[in-house]
C-alpha positions as CSV (number, residue, x, y, z in Angstrom):
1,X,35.7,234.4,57.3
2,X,36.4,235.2,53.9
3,X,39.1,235.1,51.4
4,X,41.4,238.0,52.3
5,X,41.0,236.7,56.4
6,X,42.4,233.0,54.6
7,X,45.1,234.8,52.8
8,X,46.0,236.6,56.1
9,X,46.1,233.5,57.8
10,X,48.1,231.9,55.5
11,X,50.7,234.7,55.7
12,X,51.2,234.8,59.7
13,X,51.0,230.7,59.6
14,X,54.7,231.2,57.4
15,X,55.6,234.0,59.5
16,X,53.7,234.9,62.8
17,X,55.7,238.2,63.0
18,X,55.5,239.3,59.1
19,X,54.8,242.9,59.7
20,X,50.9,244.2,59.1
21,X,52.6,246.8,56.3
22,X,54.1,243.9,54.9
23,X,51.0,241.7,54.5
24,X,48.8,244.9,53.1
25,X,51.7,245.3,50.1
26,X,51.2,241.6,49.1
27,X,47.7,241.2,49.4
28,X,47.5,245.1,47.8
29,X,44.9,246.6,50.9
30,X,45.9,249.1,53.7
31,X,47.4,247.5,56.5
32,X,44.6,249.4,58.8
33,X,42.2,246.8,57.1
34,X,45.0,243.4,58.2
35,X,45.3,245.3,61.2
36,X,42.0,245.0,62.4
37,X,40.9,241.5,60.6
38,X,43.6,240.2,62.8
39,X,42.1,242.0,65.8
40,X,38.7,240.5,65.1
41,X,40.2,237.3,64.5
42,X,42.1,237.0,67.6
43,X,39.1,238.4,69.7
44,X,36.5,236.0,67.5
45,X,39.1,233.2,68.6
46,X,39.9,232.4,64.8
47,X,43.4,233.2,65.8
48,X,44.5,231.5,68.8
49,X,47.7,232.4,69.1
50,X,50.9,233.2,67.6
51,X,53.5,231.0,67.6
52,X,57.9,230.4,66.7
53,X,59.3,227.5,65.3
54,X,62.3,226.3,66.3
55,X,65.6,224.2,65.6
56,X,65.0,220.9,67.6
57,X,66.4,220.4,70.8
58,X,67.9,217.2,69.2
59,X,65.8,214.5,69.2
60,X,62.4,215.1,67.5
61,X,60.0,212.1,67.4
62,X,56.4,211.3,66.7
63,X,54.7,209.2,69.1
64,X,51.5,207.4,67.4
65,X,49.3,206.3,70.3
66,X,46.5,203.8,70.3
67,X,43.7,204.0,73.2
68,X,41.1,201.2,74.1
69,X,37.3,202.2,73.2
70,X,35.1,204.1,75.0
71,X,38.0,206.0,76.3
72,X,38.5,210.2,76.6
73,X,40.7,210.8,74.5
74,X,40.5,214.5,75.1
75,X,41.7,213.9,78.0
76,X,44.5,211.5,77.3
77,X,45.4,214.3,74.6
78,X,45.7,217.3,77.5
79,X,47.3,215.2,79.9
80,X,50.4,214.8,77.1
81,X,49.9,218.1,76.4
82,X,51.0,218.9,79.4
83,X,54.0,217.1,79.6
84,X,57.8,218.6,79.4
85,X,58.3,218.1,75.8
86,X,55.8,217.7,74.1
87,X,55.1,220.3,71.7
88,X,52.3,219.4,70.0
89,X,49.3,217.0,70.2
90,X,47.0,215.5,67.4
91,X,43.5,213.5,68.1
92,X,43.7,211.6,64.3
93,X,41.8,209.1,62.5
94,X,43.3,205.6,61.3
95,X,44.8,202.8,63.3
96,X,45.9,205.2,66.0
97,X,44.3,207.7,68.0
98,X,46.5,210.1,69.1
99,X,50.1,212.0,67.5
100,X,52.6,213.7,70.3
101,X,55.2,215.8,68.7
102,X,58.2,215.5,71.3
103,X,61.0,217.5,71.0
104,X,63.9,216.6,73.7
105,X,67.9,216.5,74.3
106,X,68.0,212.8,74.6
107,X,67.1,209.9,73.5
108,X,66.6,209.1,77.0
109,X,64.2,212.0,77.7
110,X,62.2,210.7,74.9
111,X,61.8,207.2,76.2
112,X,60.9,208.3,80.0
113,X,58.0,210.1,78.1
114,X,57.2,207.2,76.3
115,X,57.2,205.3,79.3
116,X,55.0,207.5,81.6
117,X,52.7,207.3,78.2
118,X,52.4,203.5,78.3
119,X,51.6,203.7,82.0
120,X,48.2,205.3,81.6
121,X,45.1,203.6,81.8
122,X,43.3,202.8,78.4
123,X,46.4,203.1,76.0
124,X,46.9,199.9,73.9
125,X,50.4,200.7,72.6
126,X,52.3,203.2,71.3
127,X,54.8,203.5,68.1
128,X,57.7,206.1,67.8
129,X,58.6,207.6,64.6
130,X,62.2,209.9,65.1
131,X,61.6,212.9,62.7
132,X,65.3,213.1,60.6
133,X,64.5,216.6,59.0
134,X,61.9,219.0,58.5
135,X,60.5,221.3,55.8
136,X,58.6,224.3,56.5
137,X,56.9,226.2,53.4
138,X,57.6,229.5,52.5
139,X,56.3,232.0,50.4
Protein backbone atom coordinates (compact mmCIF):
# COMPACT_ATOMS: atom_id res chain seq x y z
CA UNK A 1 0.00 0.00 0.00
CA UNK A 2 1.26 3.30 -0.87
CA UNK A 3 0.39 6.86 -0.55
CA UNK A 4 -2.20 7.48 -3.20
CA UNK A 5 -4.08 3.88 -1.84
CA UNK A 6 -3.84 6.01 1.91
CA UNK A 7 -5.30 9.05 0.37
CA UNK A 8 -8.03 6.89 -1.23
CA UNK A 9 -8.77 5.47 1.94
CA UNK A 10 -8.95 8.42 3.58
CA UNK A 11 -11.48 9.77 1.06
CA UNK A 12 -14.11 6.80 1.17
CA UNK A 13 -13.51 6.63 5.26
CA UNK A 14 -15.38 10.52 5.00
CA UNK A 15 -17.56 9.32 2.41
CA UNK A 16 -18.01 5.58 1.35
CA UNK A 17 -20.04 6.71 -1.73
CA UNK A 18 -17.75 9.80 -2.89
CA UNK A 19 -17.86 9.08 -6.58
CA UNK A 20 -14.46 7.41 -8.25
CA UNK A 21 -14.59 10.73 -10.72
CA UNK A 22 -14.73 12.69 -7.72
CA UNK A 23 -11.71 11.22 -5.88
CA UNK A 24 -9.47 11.19 -9.33
CA UNK A 25 -10.15 15.32 -9.49
CA UNK A 26 -8.80 15.76 -5.86
CA UNK A 27 -6.06 13.52 -5.80
CA UNK A 28 -5.37 14.85 -9.78
CA UNK A 29 -5.14 10.88 -11.46
CA UNK A 30 -7.79 9.27 -13.78
CA UNK A 31 -10.44 7.67 -11.98
CA UNK A 32 -9.63 4.32 -14.07
CA UNK A 33 -6.44 4.27 -11.71
CA UNK A 34 -9.07 4.79 -8.04
CA UNK A 35 -11.13 2.53 -9.85
CA UNK A 36 -9.05 -0.30 -9.84
CA UNK A 37 -6.79 0.49 -6.51
CA UNK A 38 -10.12 0.13 -4.90
CA UNK A 39 -10.80 -3.16 -6.77
CA UNK A 40 -7.47 -4.57 -5.56
CA UNK A 41 -8.07 -3.32 -2.30
CA UNK A 42 -11.36 -4.80 -1.73
CA UNK A 43 -10.13 -8.21 -3.33
CA UNK A 44 -6.54 -7.85 -1.27
CA UNK A 45 -9.01 -7.41 1.79
CA UNK A 46 -7.50 -3.92 2.60
CA UNK A 47 -11.02 -2.68 2.11
CA UNK A 48 -13.44 -4.63 4.05
CA UNK A 49 -16.32 -3.03 3.44
CA UNK A 50 -18.14 0.04 2.95
CA UNK A 51 -20.10 1.38 5.38
CA UNK A 52 -23.15 4.59 6.34
CA UNK A 53 -23.23 6.40 9.34
CA UNK A 54 -26.17 7.21 10.82
CA UNK A 55 -28.29 9.59 13.26
CA UNK A 56 -28.59 7.54 16.53
CA UNK A 57 -31.50 5.66 17.22
CA UNK A 58 -31.57 7.69 20.60
CA UNK A 59 -29.55 6.40 23.07
CA UNK A 60 -25.83 5.91 22.07
CA UNK A 61 -23.52 4.59 24.77
CA UNK A 62 -20.06 3.14 25.21
CA UNK A 63 -19.86 0.14 27.20
CA UNK A 64 -16.14 -0.32 28.62
CA UNK A 65 -15.82 -3.99 29.59
CA UNK A 66 -13.23 -5.67 31.86
CA UNK A 67 -12.63 -9.58 31.46
CA UNK A 68 -10.73 -11.87 33.98
CA UNK A 69 -7.16 -13.25 32.57
CA UNK A 70 -6.58 -15.91 30.52
CA UNK A 71 -9.86 -15.30 28.93
CA UNK A 72 -10.84 -15.15 24.88
CA UNK A 73 -11.58 -12.15 24.41
CA UNK A 74 -12.05 -12.68 20.74
CA UNK A 75 -14.67 -14.39 21.47
CA UNK A 76 -16.29 -12.36 24.11
CA UNK A 77 -15.79 -9.46 21.38
CA UNK A 78 -17.88 -11.60 18.48
CA UNK A 79 -20.38 -12.76 20.79
CA UNK A 80 -21.32 -8.73 21.46
CA UNK A 81 -20.79 -8.32 18.13
CA UNK A 82 -23.51 -10.16 17.51
CA UNK A 83 -25.94 -8.75 19.61
CA UNK A 84 -29.04 -6.35 18.43
CA UNK A 85 -27.43 -3.06 18.91
CA UNK A 86 -24.37 -3.15 19.02
CA UNK A 87 -22.74 -1.44 16.34
CA UNK A 88 -19.41 -1.67 16.85
CA UNK A 89 -16.77 -3.56 19.00
CA UNK A 90 -13.17 -2.65 20.13
CA UNK A 91 -10.48 -5.26 21.78
CA UNK A 92 -8.36 -2.00 23.64
CA UNK A 93 -5.60 -1.67 25.87
CA UNK A 94 -5.75 0.01 29.48
CA UNK A 95 -7.83 -0.85 32.44
CA UNK A 96 -10.50 -2.37 30.27
CA UNK A 97 -10.53 -4.86 27.69
CA UNK A 98 -13.24 -4.45 25.52
CA UNK A 99 -15.41 -1.05 23.98
CA UNK A 100 -19.19 -1.90 22.52
CA UNK A 101 -20.64 0.98 20.72
CA UNK A 102 -24.54 0.42 21.31
CA UNK A 103 -26.87 2.39 19.59
CA UNK A 104 -30.67 1.74 20.84
CA UNK A 105 -34.32 3.43 21.33
CA UNK A 106 -34.23 3.19 25.08
CA UNK A 107 -32.58 3.50 27.89
CA UNK A 108 -34.04 0.27 28.72
CA UNK A 109 -32.76 -1.63 25.58
CA UNK A 110 -29.42 -0.42 26.61
CA UNK A 111 -29.46 -1.91 30.08
CA UNK A 112 -30.97 -5.42 29.02
CA UNK A 113 -27.66 -5.46 26.93
CA UNK A 114 -25.76 -4.52 29.63
CA UNK A 115 -27.25 -7.07 31.62
CA UNK A 116 -27.01 -10.12 29.29
CA UNK A 117 -23.11 -8.57 29.20
CA UNK A 118 -22.57 -9.01 32.88
CA UNK A 119 -24.07 -12.50 32.73
CA UNK A 120 -21.13 -14.05 30.79
CA UNK A 121 -18.52 -15.99 32.21
CA UNK A 122 -15.10 -14.18 32.75
CA UNK A 123 -16.33 -10.46 32.66
CA UNK A 124 -15.20 -8.54 35.87
CA UNK A 125 -17.48 -5.51 35.31
CA UNK A 126 -18.57 -3.24 33.05
CA UNK A 127 -18.82 0.83 32.91
CA UNK A 128 -21.26 2.80 30.55
CA UNK A 129 -20.39 5.96 29.11
CA UNK A 130 -23.88 7.67 27.18
CA UNK A 131 -22.26 9.42 24.02
CA UNK A 132 -24.21 13.20 24.15
CA UNK A 133 -22.95 14.22 20.52
CA UNK A 134 -20.80 13.24 17.92
CA UNK A 135 -18.32 14.74 15.39
CA UNK A 136 -17.48 13.24 12.21
CA UNK A 137 -14.45 14.84 10.14
CA UNK A 138 -14.87 16.19 6.90
CA UNK A 139 -12.86 17.19 4.24
Amino acid sequence: MDDLDEHIIEVLKKDSRCPFVEIAEQLHVSEGTIRSRVRRMTDDGTIKGFTIKTSSRNVKAMVEIRIDVNTDTDDIANTLANHAGVTEVYEVTGDQDIIAIVDVESSQQLNDIIEKVRRYDNILSTRTRLILKEHFGVD
